[in-house]
C-alpha positions in Angstrom: 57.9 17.1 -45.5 54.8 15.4 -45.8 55.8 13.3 -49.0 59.2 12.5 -47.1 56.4 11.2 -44.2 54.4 9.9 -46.8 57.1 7.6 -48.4 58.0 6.5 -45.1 54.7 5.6 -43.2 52.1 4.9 -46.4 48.6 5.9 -45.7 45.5 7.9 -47.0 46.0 11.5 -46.6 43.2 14.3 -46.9 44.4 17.6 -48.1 42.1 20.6 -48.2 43.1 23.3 -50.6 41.7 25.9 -52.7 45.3 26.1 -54.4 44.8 22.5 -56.6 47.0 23.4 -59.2 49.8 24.0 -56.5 49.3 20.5 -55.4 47.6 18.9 -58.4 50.8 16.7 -58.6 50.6 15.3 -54.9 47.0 14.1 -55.8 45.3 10.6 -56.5 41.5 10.8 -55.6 39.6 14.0 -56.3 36.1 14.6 -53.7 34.8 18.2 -54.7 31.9 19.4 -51.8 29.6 21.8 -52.5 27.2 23.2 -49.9 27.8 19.5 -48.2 27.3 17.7 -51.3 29.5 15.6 -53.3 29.7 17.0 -56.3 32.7 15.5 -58.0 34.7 12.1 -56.6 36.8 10.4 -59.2 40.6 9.4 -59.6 42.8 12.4 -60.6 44.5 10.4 -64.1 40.3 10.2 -65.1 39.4 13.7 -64.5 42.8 15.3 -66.6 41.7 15.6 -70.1 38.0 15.6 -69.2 37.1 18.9 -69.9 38.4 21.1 -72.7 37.7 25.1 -73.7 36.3 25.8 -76.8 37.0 29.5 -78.2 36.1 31.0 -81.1 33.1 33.1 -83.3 30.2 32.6 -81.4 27.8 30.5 -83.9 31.0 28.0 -84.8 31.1 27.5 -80.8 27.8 27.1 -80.2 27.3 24.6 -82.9 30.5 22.5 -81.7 29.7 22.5 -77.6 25.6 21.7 -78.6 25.0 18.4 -76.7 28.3 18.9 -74.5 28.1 19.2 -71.0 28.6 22.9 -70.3 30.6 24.1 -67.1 31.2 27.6 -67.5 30.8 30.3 -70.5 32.4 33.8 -71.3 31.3 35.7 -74.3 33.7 39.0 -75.6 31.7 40.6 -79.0 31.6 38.1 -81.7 34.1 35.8 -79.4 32.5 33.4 -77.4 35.0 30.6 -74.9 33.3 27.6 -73.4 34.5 25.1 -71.1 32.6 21.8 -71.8 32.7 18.2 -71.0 32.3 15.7 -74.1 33.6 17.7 -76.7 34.0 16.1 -80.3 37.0 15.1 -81.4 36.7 16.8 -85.0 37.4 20.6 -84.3 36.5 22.7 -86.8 39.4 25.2 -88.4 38.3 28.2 -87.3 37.7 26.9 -83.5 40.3 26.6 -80.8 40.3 23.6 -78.5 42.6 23.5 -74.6 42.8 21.6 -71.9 41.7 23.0 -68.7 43.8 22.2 -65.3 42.3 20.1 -62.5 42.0 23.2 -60.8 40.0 25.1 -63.6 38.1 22.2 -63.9 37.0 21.8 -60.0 36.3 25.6 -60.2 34.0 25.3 -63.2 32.2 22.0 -62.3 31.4 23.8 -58.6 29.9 26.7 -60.3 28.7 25.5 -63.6 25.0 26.3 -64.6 23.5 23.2 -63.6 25.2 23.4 -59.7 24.0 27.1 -59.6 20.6 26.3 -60.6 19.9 23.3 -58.7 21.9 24.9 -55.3 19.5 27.8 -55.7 16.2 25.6 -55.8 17.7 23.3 -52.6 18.1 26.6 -50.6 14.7 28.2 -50.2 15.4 30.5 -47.5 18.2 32.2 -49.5 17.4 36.0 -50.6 16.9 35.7 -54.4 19.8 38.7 -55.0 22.5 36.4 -53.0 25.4 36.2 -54.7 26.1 32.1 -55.5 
């Protein structure tokens, strides 16, 4: 209905959603807020491809992401995955490089290291064993 609305009356529309990747496809202009702060504002087609996941042994990852822009990191053993902005375009063999959805990437640029760090040192009254 609202595309059909849309279509017929043009104008700027603001959806909320924690759900991106169920309207991912409706979307033109991505504004991310965190804590009242802009913290991502760019045009959908710019953001796709921005991010990627690296997975593999741990040492080959960590050598391959160094310099990258880190948004989020989960380690299992020997395996480590990161999710990193500015990622080489040579991968090595034993590494394994994907996308990540708009909506993964939103998630992970709200909560990556940086954002959690720099939200906890703006927020002085917050308990120190808050969860962010």
């Amino acid at each position: 209905m609202l595309m059909a609305d849309y279509a017929e009356h043009p104008r700027t529309i603001v959806l909320s959603s924690h759900l991106i990747d169920e309207v991912a496809d409706l979307l033109e202009h991505v504004v991310v807020l965190d804590r009242g702060r802009v913290v991502l504002d760019d045009d959908v087609d710019a953001l796709r491809g921005r991010a990627v996941t690296v997975s593999g042994p741990a040492g080959s990852v960590e050598r391959f992401v160094a310099g990258c822009g880190e948004l989020h990191r989960e380690g299992l053993g020997s395996t480590l995955r990161v999710t990193v902005v500015g990622a080489p375009a040579a991968v090595p063999p034993d590494l394994e490089v994907t996308p990540v959805t708009l909506q993964q990437l939103i998630v992970h640029t709200a909560t990556a290291p940086s954002r959690r760090s720099a939200s906890a040192a703006s927020a002085p009254d917050a308990d120190p064993g808050e969860a962010r």
